[in-house]
N, C-alpha and C positions, 0 to 999 in steps of 0.2 A: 238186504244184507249181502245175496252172494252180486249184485252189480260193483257195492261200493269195493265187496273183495277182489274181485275181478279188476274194478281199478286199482289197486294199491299192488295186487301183483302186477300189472304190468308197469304201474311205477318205479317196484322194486328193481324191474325187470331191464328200468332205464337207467338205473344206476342210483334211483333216490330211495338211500336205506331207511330212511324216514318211515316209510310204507313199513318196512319189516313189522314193530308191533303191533301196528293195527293186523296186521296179517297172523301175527303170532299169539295176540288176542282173540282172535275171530277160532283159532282153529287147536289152540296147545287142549285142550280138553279132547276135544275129536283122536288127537294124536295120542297122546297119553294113552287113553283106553283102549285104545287100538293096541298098543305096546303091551300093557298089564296084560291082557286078554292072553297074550302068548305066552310073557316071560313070566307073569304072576310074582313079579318081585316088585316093590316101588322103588328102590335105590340103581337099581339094574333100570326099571323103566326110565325112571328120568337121565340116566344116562343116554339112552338109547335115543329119548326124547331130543336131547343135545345132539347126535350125532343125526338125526331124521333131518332138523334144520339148515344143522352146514350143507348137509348134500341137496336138500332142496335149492336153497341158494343159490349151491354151485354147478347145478342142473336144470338153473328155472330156462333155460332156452329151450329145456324138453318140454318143455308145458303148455300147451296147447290152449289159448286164450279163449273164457265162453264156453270151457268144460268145468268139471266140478274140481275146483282148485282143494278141497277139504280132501274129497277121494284121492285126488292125486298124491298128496303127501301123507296120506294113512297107510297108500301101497307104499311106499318109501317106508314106514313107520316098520309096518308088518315083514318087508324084507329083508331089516336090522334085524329086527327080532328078531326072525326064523334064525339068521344067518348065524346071532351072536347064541343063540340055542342049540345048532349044532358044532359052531364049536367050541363051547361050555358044556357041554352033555353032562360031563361027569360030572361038572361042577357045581349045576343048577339041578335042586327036585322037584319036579314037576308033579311028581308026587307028593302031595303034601300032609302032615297029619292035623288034622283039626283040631287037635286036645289043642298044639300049639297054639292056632290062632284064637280061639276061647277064651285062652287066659292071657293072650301076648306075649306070649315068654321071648316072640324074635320080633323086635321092631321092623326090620328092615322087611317080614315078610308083610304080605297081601291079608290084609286081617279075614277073618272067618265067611262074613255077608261075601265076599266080591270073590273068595274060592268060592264057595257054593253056587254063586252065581255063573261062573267061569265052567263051572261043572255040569250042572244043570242046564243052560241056556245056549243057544245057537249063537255064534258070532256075529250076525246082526241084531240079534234081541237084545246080546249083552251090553253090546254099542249103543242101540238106542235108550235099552234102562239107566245104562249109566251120565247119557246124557241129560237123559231128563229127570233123573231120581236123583243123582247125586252133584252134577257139576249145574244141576237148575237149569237149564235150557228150556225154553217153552216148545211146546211139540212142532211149530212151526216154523220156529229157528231148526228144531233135527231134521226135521222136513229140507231144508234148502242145503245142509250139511250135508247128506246123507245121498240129495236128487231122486227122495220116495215120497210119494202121496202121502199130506198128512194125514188121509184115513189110514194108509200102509203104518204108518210111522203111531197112528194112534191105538191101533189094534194090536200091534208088537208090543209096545209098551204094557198094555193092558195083559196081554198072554205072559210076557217077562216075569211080570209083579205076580200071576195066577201060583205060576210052574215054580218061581223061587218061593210064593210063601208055602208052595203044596211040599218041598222037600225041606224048611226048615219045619214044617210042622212034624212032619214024618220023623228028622233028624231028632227034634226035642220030644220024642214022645206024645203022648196024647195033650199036650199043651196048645192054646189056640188062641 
């Protein structure tokens, strides 16, 4: 997977936009999660997701061919995010209440599992849970996403799903 993406960016890279979805297939999940993880909004993500793209496009000559093109545009991902975080401050709560996301009362927020998770988990566990748990990646596609061992990448996942099911159990009481 990551040789045929290696070719399609430097496809992209030649001016054949063609490449772009296979590129934008290969990796819009890796991005996204990356985003959420920060701004913990989906409507704010996928905007930011939009603005990750154009800039990679318009900076692929930074991109160092035969490196990990996924990591490359998640750091892209992450310093929208940060950026559109500080200056949203007041506007975004990153502090969130959980009664909301229980019952849904705000579509536009992060429903309940993925705060808790967000909360609870390390920013590469979150990453990788969410690749394999929710967007279905098999452990060995996160593996070349990611450029960690897929025993790395299969122990994180496993640790993810421990520490989130040990504070939803805690969170709901003695239920199991």
């Amino acid at each position: 997977m990551s040789d045929k993406l290696e070719k399609k960016v430097a496809q992209l890279a030649e001016g054949d936009r063609r490449a772009f979805d296979y590129i934008y297939e290969r990796t819009n999940r890796s991005v996204y999660f990356a985003i959420l993880y920060i701004v913990r909004d989906r409507m704010y993500a996928e905007d930011i997701m939009q603005d990750t793209y154009i800039k990679a496009v318009s900076s692929l000559e930074s991109y160092s061919l035969g490196t990990n093109f996924t990591a490359w545009i998640c750091t892209i991902a992450k310093s929208l995010a940060l950026n559109h975080l500080k200056k949203y401050r007041r506007e975004i709560s990153t502090d969130f209440d959980a009664e909301s996301y229980r019952y849904g009362q705000t579509e536009t927020q992060t429903p309940f599992i993925f705060d808790a998770a967000a909360k609870v988990l390390a920013e590469d566990e979150y990453e990788i849970l969410m690749l394999c748990q929710v967007a279905g990646y098999k452990r060995r596609e996160v593996a070349e996403m990611t450029g960690l061992p897929i025993g790395t990448v299969t122990w994180k996942n496993n640790q993810a799903i421990k520490k989130l099911k040990e504070y939803l159990i805690k969170e709901g009481g003695n239920e199991g």
